[in-house]
N, C-alpha and C positions, 0 to 999 in steps of 0.2 A: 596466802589466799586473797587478803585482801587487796596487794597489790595487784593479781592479776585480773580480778573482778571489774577495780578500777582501770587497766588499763585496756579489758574488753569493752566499756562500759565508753571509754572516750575513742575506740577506733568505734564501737556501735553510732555514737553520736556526729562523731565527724563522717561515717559514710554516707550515713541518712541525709546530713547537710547536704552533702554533695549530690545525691541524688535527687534533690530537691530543685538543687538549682539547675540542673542538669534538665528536670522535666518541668518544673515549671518557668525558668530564665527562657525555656526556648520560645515560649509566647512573644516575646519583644527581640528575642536573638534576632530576629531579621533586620531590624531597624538600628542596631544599638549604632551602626557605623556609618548611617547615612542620614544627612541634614535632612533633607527634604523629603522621608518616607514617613509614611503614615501608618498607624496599626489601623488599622479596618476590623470597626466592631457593626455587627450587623445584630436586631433583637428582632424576633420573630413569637409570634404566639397573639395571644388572648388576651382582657383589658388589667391584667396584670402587669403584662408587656409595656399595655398603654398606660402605665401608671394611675388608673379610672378612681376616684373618691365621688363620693356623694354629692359635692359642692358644684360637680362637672357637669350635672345634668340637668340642671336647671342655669349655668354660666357658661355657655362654650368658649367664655375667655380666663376662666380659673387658671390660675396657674397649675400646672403638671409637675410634680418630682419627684417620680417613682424609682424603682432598683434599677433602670435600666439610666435613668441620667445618674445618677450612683455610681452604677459600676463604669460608667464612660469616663465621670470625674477620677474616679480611684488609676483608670488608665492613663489619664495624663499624669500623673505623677513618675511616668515612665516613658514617656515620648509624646511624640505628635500625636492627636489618633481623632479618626472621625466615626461618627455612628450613625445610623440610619434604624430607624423604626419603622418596622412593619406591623405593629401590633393593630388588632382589630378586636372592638367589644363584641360578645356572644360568640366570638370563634369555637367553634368545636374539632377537636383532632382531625375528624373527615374532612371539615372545612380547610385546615392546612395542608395536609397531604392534598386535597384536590386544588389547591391555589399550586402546592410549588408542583404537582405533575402535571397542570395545564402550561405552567413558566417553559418547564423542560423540552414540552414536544412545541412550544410556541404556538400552541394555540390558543384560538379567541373565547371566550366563555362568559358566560350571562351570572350575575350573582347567584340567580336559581342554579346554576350548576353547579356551584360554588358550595352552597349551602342556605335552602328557602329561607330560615328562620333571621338571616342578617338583617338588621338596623343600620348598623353603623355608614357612614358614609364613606368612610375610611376605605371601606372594599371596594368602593368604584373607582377612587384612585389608585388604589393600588393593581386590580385591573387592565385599567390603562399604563400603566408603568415597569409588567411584569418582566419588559427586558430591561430593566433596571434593576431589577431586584434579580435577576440572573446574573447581572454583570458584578452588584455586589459578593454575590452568597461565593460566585466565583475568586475573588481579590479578597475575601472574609478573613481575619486574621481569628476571627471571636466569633461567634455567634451562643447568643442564649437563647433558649425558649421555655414559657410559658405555655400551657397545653394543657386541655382536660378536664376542669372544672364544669365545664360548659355543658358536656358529653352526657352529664345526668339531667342537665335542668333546674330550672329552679320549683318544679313540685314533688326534688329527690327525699327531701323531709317528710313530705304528706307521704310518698309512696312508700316508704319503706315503715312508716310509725308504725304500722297496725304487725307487719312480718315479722316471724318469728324468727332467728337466729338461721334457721336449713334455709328459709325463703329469703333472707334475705342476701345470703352467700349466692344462690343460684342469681337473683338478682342482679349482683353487683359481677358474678362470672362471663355475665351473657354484657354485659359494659364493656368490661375489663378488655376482654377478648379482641373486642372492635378495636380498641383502645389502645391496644399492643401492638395489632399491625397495620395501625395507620400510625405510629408511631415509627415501626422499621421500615414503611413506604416512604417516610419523611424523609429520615437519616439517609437510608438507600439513594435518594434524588441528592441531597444536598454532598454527601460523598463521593459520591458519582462526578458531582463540578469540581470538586473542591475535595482531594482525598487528605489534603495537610490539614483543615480549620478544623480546630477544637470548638469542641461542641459541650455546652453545658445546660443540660435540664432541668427543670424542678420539677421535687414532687408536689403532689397536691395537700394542703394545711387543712385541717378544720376546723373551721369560723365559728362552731355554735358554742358557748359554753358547757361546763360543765352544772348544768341546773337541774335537766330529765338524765340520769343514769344509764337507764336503757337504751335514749336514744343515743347518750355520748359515745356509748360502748358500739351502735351500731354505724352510727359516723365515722369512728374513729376506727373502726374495721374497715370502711370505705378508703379513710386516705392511709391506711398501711396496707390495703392492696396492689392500692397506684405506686406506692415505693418499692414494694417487691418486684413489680411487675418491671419499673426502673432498672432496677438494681441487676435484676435477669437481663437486659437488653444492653446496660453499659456493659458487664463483664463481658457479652458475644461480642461486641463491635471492639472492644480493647484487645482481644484473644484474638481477631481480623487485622490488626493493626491500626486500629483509628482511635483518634485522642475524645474518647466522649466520657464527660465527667457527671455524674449525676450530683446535683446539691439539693441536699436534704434538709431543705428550708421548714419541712413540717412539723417536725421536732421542737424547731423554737416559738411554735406557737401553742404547744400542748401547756395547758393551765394558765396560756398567757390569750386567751380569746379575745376578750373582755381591751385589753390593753393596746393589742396590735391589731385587729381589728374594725370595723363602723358598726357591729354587730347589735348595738344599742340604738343605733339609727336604725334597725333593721334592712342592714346592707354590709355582704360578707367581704368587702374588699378591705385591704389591709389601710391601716392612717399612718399618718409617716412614720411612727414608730415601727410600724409593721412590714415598709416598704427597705425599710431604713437596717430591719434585719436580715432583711433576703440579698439584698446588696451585701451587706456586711459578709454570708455564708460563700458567696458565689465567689466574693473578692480576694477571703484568706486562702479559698481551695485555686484560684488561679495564679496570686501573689504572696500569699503566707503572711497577708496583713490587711487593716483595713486601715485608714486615715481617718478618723473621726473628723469634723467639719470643728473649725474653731468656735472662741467662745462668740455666743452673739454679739455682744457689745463690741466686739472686733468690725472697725470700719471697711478694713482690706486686708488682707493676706494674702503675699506674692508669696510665687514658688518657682523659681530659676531650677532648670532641670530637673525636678523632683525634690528641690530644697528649697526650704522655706528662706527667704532674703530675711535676714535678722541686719538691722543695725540702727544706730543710737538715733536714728532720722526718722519719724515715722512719715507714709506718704501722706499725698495730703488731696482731698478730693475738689476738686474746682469747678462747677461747672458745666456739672456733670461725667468730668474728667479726670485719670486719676494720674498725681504728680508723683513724680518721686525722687531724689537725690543723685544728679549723674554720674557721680563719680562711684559710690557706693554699689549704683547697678549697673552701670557700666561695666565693672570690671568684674560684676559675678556674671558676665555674659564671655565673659573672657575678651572682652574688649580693651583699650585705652582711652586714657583720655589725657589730653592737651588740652591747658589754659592759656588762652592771647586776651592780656590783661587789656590790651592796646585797642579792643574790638568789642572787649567784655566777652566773649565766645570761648566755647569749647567744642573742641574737635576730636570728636570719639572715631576711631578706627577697629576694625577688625574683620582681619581678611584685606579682601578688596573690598569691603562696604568704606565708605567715611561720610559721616554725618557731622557738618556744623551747627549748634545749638549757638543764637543770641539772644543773652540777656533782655528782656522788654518788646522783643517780636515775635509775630506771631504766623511765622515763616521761618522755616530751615532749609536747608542743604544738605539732600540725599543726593551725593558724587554729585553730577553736573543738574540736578533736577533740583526745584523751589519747590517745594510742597508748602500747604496751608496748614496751620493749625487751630483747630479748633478755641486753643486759648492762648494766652503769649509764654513763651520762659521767661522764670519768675524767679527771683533773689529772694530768699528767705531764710532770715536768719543768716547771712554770709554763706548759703550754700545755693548752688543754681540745681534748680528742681524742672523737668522736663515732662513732658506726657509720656507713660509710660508705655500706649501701645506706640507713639512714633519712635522714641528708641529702640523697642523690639524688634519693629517692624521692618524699618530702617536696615535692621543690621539679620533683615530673613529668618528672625523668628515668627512663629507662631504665638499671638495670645488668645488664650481665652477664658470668659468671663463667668464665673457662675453666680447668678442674683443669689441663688436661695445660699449659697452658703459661704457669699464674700469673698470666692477664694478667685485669683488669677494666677494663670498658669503658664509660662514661658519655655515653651520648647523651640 
């Protein structure tokens, strides 16, 4: 008994694998076999979307780094990939549905059309850009969205404190409702361009602690309607054929308010811990993992393919520029390299790229082309250390940079 237990138990576990990779591999299956393809992630929604904190409205130059530069980062770890943000602060569901059905039939439309109550600036350009954001949603490999916070307001506190349990159901049903099919007016347009892009949603979290009882219990009936109502509209569209995942980010906020969100600023957006968990939900239901950021005290961390470059050389920043060992990365590009003692140079190949590197200049040889470099190649320690985006680049990768969390990324 016990052995056939166990060896139900490992064909259970080895199918599950396989169907795993089977629906979640195919997000990057397009790409895996071409140099030059990009995954196309497109975020759509409300100042969730936009990563928005407290710090922003009073600095238009804060930095931003919400779930959605998050989940872009977690995607290089699998290829090329580019993002495009459409998110808009005070968006409410109407207001999406009426941005992407004016995109659709390409017509012109005033923000009052749009939705009276916007602030943000953000909606004038995107406005004027709306065949831009058709051409994305169209070529979307990803798309998330954020959605529906907005929809009640922010005097949903006051209005519901006084109602009793039956009023504040009928309350929250006459929302909901609007809420539900401007949601499958969304989907319906963006499936309609794009019947392959996986689509992933969130539910709505609630930001207040748990301090008034009464009102936790009526809040927290607010955002387990929104995931119902989720949870109804993924299983239709999956039962249709279409990849929509819902992530049920609201869960990891329940008794953690206080923590993940600015709720002590009195302001309900999440702080990077909070942003930091929505990414994390979105990333393991799309990759079965998330990458945590390394330690801070870490100056760089390169990642060739989706690996991290380990070895006994660490890079070295100059300059604003960051160095690193040629032969070492060179060859986790799947390149070579050749030393001409006679020249002090190395001549790294792969493919038909060939780049010359010399020692103490600050100019190379990309094939027949002299490029400039920023600073010279440098001997250090007996090993010749180059800039790391001109060998990338040189040889038709992709790099790129992320400040907040040191990492570079080499596709």
């Amino acid at each position: 008994m016990q052995g056939g237990s166990l060896m139900r138990s490992i064909i259970k576990s080895t199918w599950m694998a396989i169907v795993f990779t089977l629906v979640f591999g195919l997000i990057f299956s397009n790409q895996a076999g071409a140099k030059n393809t990009s995954f196309h992630y497109v975020a759509l929604g409300d100042s969730l979307t936009v990563g928005l904190e407290p710090q922003q409205y009073w600095d238009a130059n804060a930095p931003v780094f919400g779930f959605v530069d998050r989940v872009y980062e977690q995607a290089l770890f699998y290829g090329k990939t580019n993002v495009k943000n459409y998110g808009v602060n005070g968006l409410t569901s109407t207001g999406l549905k009426n941005i992407l059905v004016t995109m659709d039939q390409g017509s012109a439309a005033a923000k009052a059309d749009i939705q009276e109550t916007l602030r943000d600036p953000r909606i004038d350009q995107l406005l004027k850009s709306t065949n831009s954001l058709k051409a994305d949603i169209v070529k979307a490999d990803l798309i998330t969205i954020t959605i529906g916070g907005n929809d009640f307001g922010a005097r949903t506190y006051i209005d519901i404190r006084d109602l009793n349990e039956q009023e504040v159901q009928i309350f929250l049903d006459e929302k909901i409702s609007v809420y539900q099919e401007n949601i499958k007016e969304t989907l319906n347009v963006i499936y309609r361009l794009n019947p392959e892009v996986t689509v992933v949603i969130a539910d709505q979290y609630n930001p207040f602690p748990r301090v008034n009882q009464d009102m936790y219990k009526k809040l927290t009936l607010l955002s387990t309607q929104f995931t119902k109502v989720l949870e109804g509209i993924s299983a239709q569209y999956k039962k249709d054929g279409y990849e929509l995942i819902l992530a049920p980010v609201a869960k990891s906020f329940i008794n953690r308010e206080i923590s993940y969100t600015h709720i002590l600023r009195a302001d309900i957006h999440p702080n990077q811990k909070g942003y930091d968990v929505m990414a994390k939900v979105i990333s393991e239901l799309l990759w079965g993992v998330y990458h945590e950021a390394p330690p801070s005290e870490k100056e760089i961390t390169i990642y060739v393919k989706g690996k991290e470059l380990v070895t006994p050389f660490d890079p070295v920043i100059s300059n604003g520029s960051t160095f690193v060992p040629i032969r070492e990365y060179a060859e986790s590009l799947g390149a070579t390299v050749a030393w001409q003692g006679a020249t002090q140079s190395a001549v790294v190949k792969l493919d038909q790229e060939v780049i010359t590197f010399t020692v103490g200049s600050d100019f190379i040889s990309v094939g027949n082309e002299r490029v400039a470099l920023n600073d010279k190649v440098q001997l250090i320690n007996g090993k010749v250390y180059v800039p790391l985006r001109a060998i990338a680049e040189g040889l038709k990768f992709d790099v790129t940079y992320s400040k907040a969390t040191k990492r570079a990324f080499i596709n």
